[in-house]
C-alpha positions, 0 to 999 in steps of 0.5 A, spaced: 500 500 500 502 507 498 506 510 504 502 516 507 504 518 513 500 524 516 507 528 519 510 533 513 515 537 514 513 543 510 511 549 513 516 554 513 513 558 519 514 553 524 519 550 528 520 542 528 516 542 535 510 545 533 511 552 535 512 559 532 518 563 533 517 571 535 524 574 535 528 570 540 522 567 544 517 561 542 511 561 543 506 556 543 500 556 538 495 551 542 496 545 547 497 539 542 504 544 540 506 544 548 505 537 549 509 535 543 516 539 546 513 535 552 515 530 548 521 532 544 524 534 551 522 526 552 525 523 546 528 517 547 534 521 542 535 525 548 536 519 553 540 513 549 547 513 548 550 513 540 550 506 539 543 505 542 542 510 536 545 508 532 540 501 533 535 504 534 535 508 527 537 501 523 530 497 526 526 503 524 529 504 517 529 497 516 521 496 519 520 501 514 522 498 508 520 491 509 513 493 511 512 497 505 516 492 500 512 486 503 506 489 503 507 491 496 508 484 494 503 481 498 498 486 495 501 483 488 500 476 489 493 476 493 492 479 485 495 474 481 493 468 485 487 467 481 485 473 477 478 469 474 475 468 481 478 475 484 480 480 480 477 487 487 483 492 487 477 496 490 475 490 495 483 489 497 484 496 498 478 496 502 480 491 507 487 493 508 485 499 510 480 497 516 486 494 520 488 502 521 482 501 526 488 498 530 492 504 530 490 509 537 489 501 540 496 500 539 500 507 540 496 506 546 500 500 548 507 504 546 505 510 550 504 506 556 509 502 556 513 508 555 510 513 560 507 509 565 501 514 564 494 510 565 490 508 559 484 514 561 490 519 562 492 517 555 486 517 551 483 523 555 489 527 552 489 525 546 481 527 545 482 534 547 487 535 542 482 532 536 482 536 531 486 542 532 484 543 539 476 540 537 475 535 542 474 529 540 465 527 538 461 525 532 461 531 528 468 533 529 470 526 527 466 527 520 468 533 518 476 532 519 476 526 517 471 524 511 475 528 506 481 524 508 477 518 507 477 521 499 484 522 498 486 516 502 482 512 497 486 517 491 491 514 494 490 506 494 485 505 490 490 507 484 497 502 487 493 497 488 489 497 480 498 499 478 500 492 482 495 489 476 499 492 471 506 493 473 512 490 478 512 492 485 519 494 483 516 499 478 510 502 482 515 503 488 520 506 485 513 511 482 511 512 489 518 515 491 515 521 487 511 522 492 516 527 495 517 531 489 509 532 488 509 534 496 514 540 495 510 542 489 503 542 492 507 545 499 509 551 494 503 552 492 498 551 498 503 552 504 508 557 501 515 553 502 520 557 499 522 555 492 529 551 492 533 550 485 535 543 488 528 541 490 526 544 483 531 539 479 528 533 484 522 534 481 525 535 474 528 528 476 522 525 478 519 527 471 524 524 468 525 517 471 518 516 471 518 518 463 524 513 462 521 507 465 514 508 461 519 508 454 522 501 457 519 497 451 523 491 454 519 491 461 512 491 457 510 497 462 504 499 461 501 505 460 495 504 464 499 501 470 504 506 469 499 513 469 495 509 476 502 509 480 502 516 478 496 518 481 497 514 487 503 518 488 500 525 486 493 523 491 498 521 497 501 527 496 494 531 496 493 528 502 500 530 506 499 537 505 492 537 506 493 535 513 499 539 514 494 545 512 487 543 515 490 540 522 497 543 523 502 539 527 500 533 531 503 528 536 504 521 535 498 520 538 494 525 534 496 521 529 494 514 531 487 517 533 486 520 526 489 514 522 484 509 527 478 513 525 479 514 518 479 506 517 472 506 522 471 511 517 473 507 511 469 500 514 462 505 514 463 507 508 468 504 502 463 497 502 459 501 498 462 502 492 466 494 493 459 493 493 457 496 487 463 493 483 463 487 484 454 487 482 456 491 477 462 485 474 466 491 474 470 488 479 470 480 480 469 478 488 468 471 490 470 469 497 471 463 497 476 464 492 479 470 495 487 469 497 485 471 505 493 469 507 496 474 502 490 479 503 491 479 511 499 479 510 497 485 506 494 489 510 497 487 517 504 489 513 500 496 511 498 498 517 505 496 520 508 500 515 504 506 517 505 505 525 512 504 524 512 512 520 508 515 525 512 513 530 519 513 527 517 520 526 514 522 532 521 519 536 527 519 532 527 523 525 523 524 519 530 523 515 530 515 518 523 514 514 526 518 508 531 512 508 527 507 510 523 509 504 528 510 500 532 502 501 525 501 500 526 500 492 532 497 491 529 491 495 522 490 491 527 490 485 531 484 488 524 481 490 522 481 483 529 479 480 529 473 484 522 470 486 518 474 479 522 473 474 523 481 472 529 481 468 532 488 469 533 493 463 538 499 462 532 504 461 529 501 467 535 502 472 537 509 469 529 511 470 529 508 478 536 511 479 532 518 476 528 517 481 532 515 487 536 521 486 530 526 485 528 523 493 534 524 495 535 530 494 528 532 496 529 530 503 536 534 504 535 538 509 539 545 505 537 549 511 540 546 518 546 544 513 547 552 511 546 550 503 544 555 498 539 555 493 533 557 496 530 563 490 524 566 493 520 566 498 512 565 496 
């Protein structure tokens, strides 16, 4: 499933905890901005030696890329294992969404194993801060989070259609193009400055996605190829939206909106799986279902967006950027060994385009005191 973590870091105005500098001092916008320094001071960062660190970094980049590589190919094999009695991309992305319900019980479990703080204490804090400083009810819940549903379906829905078409190594090394779309959107609709290097990230993006498609040697189609992009473009709509309408948020903040958008998602995206598969759009017979990889899927997914939530909540933005990044690299090795992908020039040449544009996209020129910003929008 398409990787999209709510956490952005694009907003200029911002410190990285959430709050606004004035001059030399910092001053907190709401409750939800206090509690993340609260959290920041706490990090585990702070308190553990380098080595531990260094271990620590190397699980989560590794959790990163084989939940989001193994989700991928389960996704593919759940599709391929019997295409006249189950062809239902919609169905599937249906499915492995619910299991996001799974998330605020899980961050939960962490967050008390951590804090010793109990479960009421935890969850009480959580709901306050519900939707920029909200609270937590019905009407809150609908208005939040429907249209993410949207955008989160926008996201899925086309990945997992691409997976009938293309390899997984081509649909992720397409999704690192997610990040080049981000800082687009974020331009535009968060004012972030214009950066010459992130431009040639995008430039970059471009190019290697238009490199893979002419890999008349691969058999790329077209149509897998275009479903990829949207899924990238959409994730990346979804970012920078909830960057715009729900600001900075803490781990917990995150879980809660990921376990209400998959309730969400159990209410509401039955329907159009229902009607694709009436319509024969879709082709659905449960007892011809693939449920091992299916739930593999969807237990991978929901892991993989836990794993970035909380990697991003406790160590570091750039370690997920990582983990995605070794992401791609290892779905094409799965390819090659277990699904025969024989691989080409234009395809490597396409992926390295790629990799290169993400790479440059999450460089922090800032904190690294490197030129290239040119205006401020």
């Amino acid at each position: 499933m398409e990787g999209s973590s709510t956490y952005s870091s694009t907003s200029q105005t911002d410190t990285e905890d959430g709050s606004r500098m004035h001059g030399t001092d910092v001053v907190f916008d709401d409750e939800t901005a206090m509690r993340r320094k609260t959290m920041d001071e706490e990090n585990i960062a702070t308190k553990k030696s380098t080595p531990i660190m260094i271990f620590l970094n190397a699980t989560i980049i590794g959790l990163v890329a084989i939940t989001w590589c193994l989700s991928t190919q389960f996704s593919k094999t759940a599709l391929n294992f019997d295409k006249k009695h189950f062809n239902a991309p919609y169905f599937m992305m249906w499915f492995n969404t619910n299991l996001m319900i799974l998330c605020f019980p899980a961050y939960i479990i962490v967050d008390k194993l951590r804090s010793r703080r109990t479960v009421n204490v935890i969850v009480g804090e959580t709901f306050r801060t519900f939707g920029k400083k909200k609270g937590f009810n019905i009407r809150n819940l609908f208005i939040y989070v429907t249209p993410f549903v949207v955008f989160w379906v926008g996201a899925n829905y086309p990945y997992v259609r691409a997976l009938l078409l293309i390899s997984p190594s081509v649909a992720t090394s397409i999704s690192a193009c997610n990040a080049a779309f981000v800082y687009i959107l974020a331009i535009i609709v968060l004012g972030d400055t214009i950066n010459i290097f992130k431009i040639l990230s995008v430039v970059l993006a471009i190019g290697g996605v238009v490199v893979i498609s002419l890999d008349n040697e691969m058999k790329v189609e077209w149509v897998g190829i275009m479903c990829a992009v949207i899924s990238a473009f959409m994730a990346a709509v979804y970012k920078v939206t909830f960057k715009r309408v729900i600001g900075n948020a803490s781990l917990g903040d995150v879980s809660l909106f990921m376990s209400c958008l998959g309730f969400l998602n159990l209410c509401i995206n039955w329907v159009p799986a229902l009607i694709l598969a009436l319509t024969g759009v879709e082709t659905l017979q449960f007892a011809y279902a693939p449920w091992g990889p299916m739930v593999g899927a969807a237990l991978l997914s929901m892991a993989f967006n836990f794993t970035i939530n909380f990697g991003i909540a406790l160590l570091n933005p750039l370690v997920i950027s990582v983990g995605m990044l070794c992401g791609i690299p290892l779905n094409t090795v799965i390819d090659i060994l277990f699904r025969g992908l024989e691989t080409t020039t234009l395809f490597l040449v396409g992926t390295c385009l790629i990799i290169l544009s993400f790479i440059l996209i999450i460089i922090p020129y800032d904190k690294l005191n490197i030129g290239g910003n040119l205006k401020q929008c």
